[in-house]
C-alpha positions as CSV (number, residue, x, y, z in Angstrom):
1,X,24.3,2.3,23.9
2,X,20.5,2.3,23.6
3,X,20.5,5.0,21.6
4,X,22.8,3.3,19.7
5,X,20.6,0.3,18.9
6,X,17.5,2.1,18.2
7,X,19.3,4.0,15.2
8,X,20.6,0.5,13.7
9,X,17.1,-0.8,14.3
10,X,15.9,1.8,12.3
11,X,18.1,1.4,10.0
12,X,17.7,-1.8,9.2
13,X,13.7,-1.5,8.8
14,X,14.4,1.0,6.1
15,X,16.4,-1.2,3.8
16,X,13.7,-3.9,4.8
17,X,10.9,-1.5,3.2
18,X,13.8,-0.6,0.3
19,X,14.2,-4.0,-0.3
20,X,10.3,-5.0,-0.2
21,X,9.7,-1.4,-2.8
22,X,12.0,-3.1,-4.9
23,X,10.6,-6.2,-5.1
24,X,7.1,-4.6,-5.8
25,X,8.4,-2.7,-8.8
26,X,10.0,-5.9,-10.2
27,X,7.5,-8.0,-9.7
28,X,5.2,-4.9,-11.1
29,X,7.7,-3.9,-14.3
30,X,7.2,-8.0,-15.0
31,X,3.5,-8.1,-15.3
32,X,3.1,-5.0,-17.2
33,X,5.7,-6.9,-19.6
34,X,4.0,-10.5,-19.6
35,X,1.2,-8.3,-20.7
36,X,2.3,-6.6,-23.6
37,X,4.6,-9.6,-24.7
38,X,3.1,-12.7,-26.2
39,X,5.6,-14.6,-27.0
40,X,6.4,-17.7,-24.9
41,X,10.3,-17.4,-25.3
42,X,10.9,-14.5,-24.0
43,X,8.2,-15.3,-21.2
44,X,10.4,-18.4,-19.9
45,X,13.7,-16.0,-20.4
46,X,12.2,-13.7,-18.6
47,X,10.6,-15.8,-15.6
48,X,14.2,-17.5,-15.2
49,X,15.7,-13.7,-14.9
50,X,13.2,-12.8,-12.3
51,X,14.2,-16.6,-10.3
52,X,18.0,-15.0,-10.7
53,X,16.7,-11.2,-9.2
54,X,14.5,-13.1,-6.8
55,X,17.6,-15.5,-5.5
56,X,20.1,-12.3,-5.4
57,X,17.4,-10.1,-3.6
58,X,17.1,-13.0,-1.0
59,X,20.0,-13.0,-0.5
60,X,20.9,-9.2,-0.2
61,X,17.8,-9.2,2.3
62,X,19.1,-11.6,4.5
63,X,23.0,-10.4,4.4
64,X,21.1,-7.3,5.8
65,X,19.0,-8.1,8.1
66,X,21.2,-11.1,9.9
């Protein structure tokens, strides 16, 4: 039983790292894009898209970790 928990422990730190990797490379994919783009347009499309990734990755993570 121990045993047991100490795998789903586990378990659940890696798809807590997963989910924080992920969340570097979008947040590092958007800068590198806010930089070559200078238009403002597609700066405030792309800002609400990252709210809507940020919201559905918040939610993932706490589906996972509750």
């Amino acid at each position: 039983m121990i045993r047991n928990h100490h795998i789903i422990h586990r378990e659940r730190s890696a798809a807590k790292h997963r989910g924080y990797l992920l969340l570097v490379l979008l947040m590092g994919g958007f800068v590198a894009f806010l930089v070559t783009t200078r238009s403002i347009t597609i700066i405030l499309e792309m800002l609400f898209g990252l709210f809507v990734v940020t919201a559905v990755w918040l939610i993932t993570y706490k589906a996972l970790t509750s």
